[in-house]
C-alpha positions in Angstrom: 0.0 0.0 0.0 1.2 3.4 -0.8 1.7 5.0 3.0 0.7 8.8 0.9 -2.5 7.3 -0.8 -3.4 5.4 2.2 -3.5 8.8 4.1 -5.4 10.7 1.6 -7.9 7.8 1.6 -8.0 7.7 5.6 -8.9 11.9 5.9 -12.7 11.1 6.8 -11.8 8.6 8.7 -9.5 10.2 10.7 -11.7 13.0 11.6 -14.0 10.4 12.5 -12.7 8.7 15.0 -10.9 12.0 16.4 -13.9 12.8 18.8 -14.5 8.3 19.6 -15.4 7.9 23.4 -13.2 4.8 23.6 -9.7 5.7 22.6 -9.2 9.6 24.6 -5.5 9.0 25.0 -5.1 12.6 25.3 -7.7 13.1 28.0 -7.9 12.2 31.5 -9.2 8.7 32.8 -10.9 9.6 35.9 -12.4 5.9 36.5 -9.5 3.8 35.0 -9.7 1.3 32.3 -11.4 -1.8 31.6 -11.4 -5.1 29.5 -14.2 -4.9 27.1 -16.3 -8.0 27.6 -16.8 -11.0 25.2 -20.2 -9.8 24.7 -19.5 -6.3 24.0 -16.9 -7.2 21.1 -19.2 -9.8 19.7 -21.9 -6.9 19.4 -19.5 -4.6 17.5 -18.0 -7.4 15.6 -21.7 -8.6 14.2 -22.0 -4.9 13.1 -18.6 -4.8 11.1 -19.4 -8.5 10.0 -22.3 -6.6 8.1 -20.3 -4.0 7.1 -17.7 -5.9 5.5 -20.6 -8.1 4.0 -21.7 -4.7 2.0 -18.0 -4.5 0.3 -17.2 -5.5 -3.0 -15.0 -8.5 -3.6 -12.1 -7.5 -5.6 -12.7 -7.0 -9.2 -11.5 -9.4 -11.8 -7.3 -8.1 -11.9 -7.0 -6.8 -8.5 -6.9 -8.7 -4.7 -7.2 -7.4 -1.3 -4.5 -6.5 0.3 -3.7 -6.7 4.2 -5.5 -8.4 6.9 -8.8 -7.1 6.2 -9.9 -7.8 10.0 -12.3 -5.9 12.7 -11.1 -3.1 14.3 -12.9 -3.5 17.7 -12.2 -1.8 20.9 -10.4 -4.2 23.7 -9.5 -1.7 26.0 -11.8 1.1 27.0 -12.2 4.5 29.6 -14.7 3.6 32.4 -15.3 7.7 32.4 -16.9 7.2 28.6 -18.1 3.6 28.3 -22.1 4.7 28.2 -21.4 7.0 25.4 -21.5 5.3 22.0 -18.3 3.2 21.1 -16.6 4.1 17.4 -15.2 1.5 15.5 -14.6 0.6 11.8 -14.0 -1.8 9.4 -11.5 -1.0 6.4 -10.6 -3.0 3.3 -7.7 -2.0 0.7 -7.8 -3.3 -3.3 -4.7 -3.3 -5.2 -4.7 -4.0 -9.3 -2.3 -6.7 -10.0 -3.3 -7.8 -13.5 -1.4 -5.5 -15.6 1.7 -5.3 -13.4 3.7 -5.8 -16.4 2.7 -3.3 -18.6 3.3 -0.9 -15.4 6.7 -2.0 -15.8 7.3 -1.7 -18.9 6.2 2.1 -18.5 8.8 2.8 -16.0 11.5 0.6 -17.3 11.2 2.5 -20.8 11.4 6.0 -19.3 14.2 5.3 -17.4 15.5 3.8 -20.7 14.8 7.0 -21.9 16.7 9.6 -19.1 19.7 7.2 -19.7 19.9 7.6 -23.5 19.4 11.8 -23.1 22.0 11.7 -20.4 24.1 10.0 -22.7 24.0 12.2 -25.5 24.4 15.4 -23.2 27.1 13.9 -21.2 29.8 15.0 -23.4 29.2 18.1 -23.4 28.5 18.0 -19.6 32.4 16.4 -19.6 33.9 19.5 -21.6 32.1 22.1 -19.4 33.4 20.3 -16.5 36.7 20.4 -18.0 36.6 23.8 -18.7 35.7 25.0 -15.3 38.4 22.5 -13.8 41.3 24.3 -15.9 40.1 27.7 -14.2 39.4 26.6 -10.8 43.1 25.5 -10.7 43.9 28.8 -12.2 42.0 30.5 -9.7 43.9 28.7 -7.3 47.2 29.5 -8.4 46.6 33.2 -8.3 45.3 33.2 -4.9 48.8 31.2 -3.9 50.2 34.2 -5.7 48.3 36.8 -3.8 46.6 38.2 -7.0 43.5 38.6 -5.5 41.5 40.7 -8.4 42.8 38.0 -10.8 41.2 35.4 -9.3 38.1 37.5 -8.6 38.1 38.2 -12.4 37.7 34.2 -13.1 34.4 34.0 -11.4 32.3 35.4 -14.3 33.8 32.8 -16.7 32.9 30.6 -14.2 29.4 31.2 -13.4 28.9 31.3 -17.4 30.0 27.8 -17.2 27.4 27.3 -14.6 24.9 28.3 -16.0 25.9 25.8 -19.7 26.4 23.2 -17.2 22.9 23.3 -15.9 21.3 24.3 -19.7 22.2 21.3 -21.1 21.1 18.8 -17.8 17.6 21.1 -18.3 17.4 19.5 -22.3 14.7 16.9 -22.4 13.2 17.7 -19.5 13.7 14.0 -18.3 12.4 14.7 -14.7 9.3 15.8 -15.9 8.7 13.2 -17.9 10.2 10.4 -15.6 6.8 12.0 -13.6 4.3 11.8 -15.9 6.0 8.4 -16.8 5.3 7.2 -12.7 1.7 9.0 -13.0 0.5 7.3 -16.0 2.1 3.5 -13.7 0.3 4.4 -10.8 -3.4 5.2 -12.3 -6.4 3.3 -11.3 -3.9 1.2 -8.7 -5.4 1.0 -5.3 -8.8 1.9 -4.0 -9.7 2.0 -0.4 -12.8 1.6 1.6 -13.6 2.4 4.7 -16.6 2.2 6.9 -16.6 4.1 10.4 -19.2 3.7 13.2 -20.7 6.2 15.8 -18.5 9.1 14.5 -19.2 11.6 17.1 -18.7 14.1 13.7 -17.6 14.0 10.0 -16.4 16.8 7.9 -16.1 16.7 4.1 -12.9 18.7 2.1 -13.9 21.8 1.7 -14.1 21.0 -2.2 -16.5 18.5 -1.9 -19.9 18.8 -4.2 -23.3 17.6 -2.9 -23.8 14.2 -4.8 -26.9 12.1 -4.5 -27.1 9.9 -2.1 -27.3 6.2 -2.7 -30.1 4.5 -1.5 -30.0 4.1 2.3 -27.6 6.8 2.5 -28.9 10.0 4.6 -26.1 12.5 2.5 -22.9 12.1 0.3 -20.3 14.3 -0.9 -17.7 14.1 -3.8 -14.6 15.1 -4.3 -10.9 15.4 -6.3 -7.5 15.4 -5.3 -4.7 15.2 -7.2 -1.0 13.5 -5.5 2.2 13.1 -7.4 0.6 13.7 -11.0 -2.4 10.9 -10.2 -6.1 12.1 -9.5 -8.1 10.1 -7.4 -11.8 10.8 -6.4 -13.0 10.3 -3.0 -16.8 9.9 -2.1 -18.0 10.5 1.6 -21.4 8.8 2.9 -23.4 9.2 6.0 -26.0 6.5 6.9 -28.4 7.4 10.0 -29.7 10.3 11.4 -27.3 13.2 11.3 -27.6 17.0 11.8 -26.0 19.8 9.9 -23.5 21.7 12.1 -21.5 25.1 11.6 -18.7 24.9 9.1 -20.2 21.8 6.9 -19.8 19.6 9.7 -22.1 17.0 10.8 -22.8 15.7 13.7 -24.5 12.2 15.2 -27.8 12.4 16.2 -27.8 10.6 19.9 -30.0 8.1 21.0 -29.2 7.6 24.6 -32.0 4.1 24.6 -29.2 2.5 22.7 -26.5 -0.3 23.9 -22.9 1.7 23.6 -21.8 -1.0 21.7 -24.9 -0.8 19.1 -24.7 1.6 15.3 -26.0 4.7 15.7 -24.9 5.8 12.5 -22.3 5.1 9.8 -20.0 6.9 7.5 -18.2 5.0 4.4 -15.6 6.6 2.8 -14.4 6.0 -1.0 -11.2 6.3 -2.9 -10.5 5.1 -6.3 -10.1 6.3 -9.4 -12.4 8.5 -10.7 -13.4 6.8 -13.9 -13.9 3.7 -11.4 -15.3 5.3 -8.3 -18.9 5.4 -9.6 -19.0 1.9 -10.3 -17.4 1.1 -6.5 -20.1 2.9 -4.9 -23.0 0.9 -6.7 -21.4 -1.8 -5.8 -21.4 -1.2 -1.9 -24.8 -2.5 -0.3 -25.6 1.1 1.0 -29.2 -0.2 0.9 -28.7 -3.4 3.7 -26.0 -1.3 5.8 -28.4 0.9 6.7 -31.0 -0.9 8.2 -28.3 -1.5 10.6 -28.6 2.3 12.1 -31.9 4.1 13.1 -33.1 6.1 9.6 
C-alpha cells in the first residue's frame, strides 16, 4: 500500500474517529480502564461483519491487500463507556493484472533519461573540464596573492554554470520520468472504509453535494490530485445526522441504545475517478443501513 494514498484515503476517517469515546489517549481517565467483555466485542464485531458483507470483492485483476480484520475496541475509559463506542472496518484493493505493462512504463522511461543523459554527457564532460582548468587557475593566483585576478575568473565561471545546468535542463527527463510514474500508478489502489458512531464527520472543503445512494442519509464528492495521479473520494453518511456550523455533521444521539450498538455510519471511498462510480453501486448502502436508526 502506498503510506501517501493510504492517508489521503483515511482523511474522513481520521476526523471520525478524532472525537471516539473509547480511545481519549489525550484526555484524563478519571475511573481507569477496563477489559471490554466478550459480549460487548461480539456486538460490534456482528456490526462490522455486516459491514464488511456490503463491500465488494475485488474485481476481476485486483486482490485485497492486508488483513482485512475488525477493528474493535479491547481496551476502554470507564469515564466514557455509556457514550456510543466508534469503530470501523477498512478493506484495501490493489490492481495486479497489468503489473507488467506498469513496468514496462517505468523501465522505458528510465530507458529514456539514460539515452538523453548519454547524449548530453559530453558536453557535460567539456564544461566540467573547462571550469576544472580555471578553478586550478584561480587557485594558483590566490597562492600568488593576486586577489583581483582570481576575482576576475568568477564570471567565466558562473557562465560555465549556468551551460552546465542548460544542457542537464534539455529533455526535460524529470518531468517526464513524472508523468512516466503517474501514468504506472493510475487506477492502482482503492480504499474503503466504513466508520461507526462518529461523534462528527467533515467533508474537504471542495467536496460537491452528490446524490445519495439508497439508504444513504447524504454524500459528498470530491478530487484530489497526488504526485501527477487524481483520485476521487466519495464520503457517505447512513443514519440520522444533523448539519452543524462549518459543513460539519454531527451524530444524532440516542441515549436508549447499547454503547456497543450503530448509531450511524459513515463510508468513505477512494479510487479512481473513472472507477469510483462503479465502486459505490457496488457497496450495499441499501442493507448497511437498516443496521442504524433512519
Amino acid at each position: 500500500m502506498q503510506p501517501k494514498k493510504f492517508l489521503a484515503m483515511m482523511v474522513c476517517t481520521a476526523a471520525a474517529l478524532a472525537a471516539a469515546p473509547i480511545a481519549r489517549s489525550d484526555a484524563p481517565c478519571n475511573k481507569g480502564f477496563r477489559d471490554s467483555t466478550p459480549a460487548e466485542r461480539a456486538a460490534a464485531t456482528a456490526v462490522l461483519q455486516a459491514a464488511k458483507s456490503a463491500l465488494p470483492p475485488a474485481p476481476v485483476g485486483w486482490v485485497i491487500v492486508g488483513d482485512d480484520q475488525f477493528s474493535v475496541p479491547r481496551n476502554l475509559c470507564r469515564d466514557y463507556e455509556a457514550a456510543p463506542w466508534s469503530y470501523h472496518f477498512s478493506r484495501s484493493y490493489t490492481r495486479i493484472d497489468d503489473q507488467d505493462a506498469r513496468n514496462k512504463i517505468m523501465a522505458d522511461a528510465a530507458a529514456a533519461a539514460v539515452a538523453v543523459q548519454a547524449q548530453k554527457q559530453p558536453r557535460l564532460d567539456a564544461i566540467l573540464a573547462k571550469n576544472e582548468v580555471l578553478v586550478k587557475k584561480q587557485i594558483a593566483l590566490v597562492e600568488k596573492g593576486d586577489m583581483a585576478g582570481a576575482t576576475a575568473l568568477n564570471e567565466e565561471m558562473a557562465r560555465l554554470q549556468e551551460q552546465y545546468k542548460k544542457v542537464m535542463e534539455e529533455g526535460d527527463s524529470d518531468t517526464q520520468m513524472a508523468a512516466s510514474l503517474a501514468e504506472a500508478s493510475r487506477d492502482q489502489h482503492m480504499y474503503i472504509s466504513v466508520v461507526v458512531n462518529s461523534n462528527q464527520v467533515k467533508p474537504d472543503n471542495d467536496a460537491k453535494v452528490m446524490s445519495p445512494p439508497a439508504g444513504a442519509h447524504a454524500a459528498y464528492r470530491w478530487s484530489n490530485t497526488r504526485d501527477g495521479v487524481t483520485e476521487d473520494h466519495v464520503l457517505m453518511l447512513l443514519g440520522q445526522w444533523r448539519p452543524a456550523a462549518d459543513n460539519v455533521w454531527k451524530r444524532v444521539l440516542h441515549p436508549e441504545m447499547a454503547p456497543t450498538a450503530a448509531q450511524v455510519m459513515s463510508i468513505s471511498v477512494t479510487a479512481d475517478p473513472d472507477r469510483i462510480a462503479g465502486i459505490i453501486s457496488s457497496i450495499d448502502v441499501r442493507t448497511l443501513a437498516t443496521k442504524v436508526p433512519n
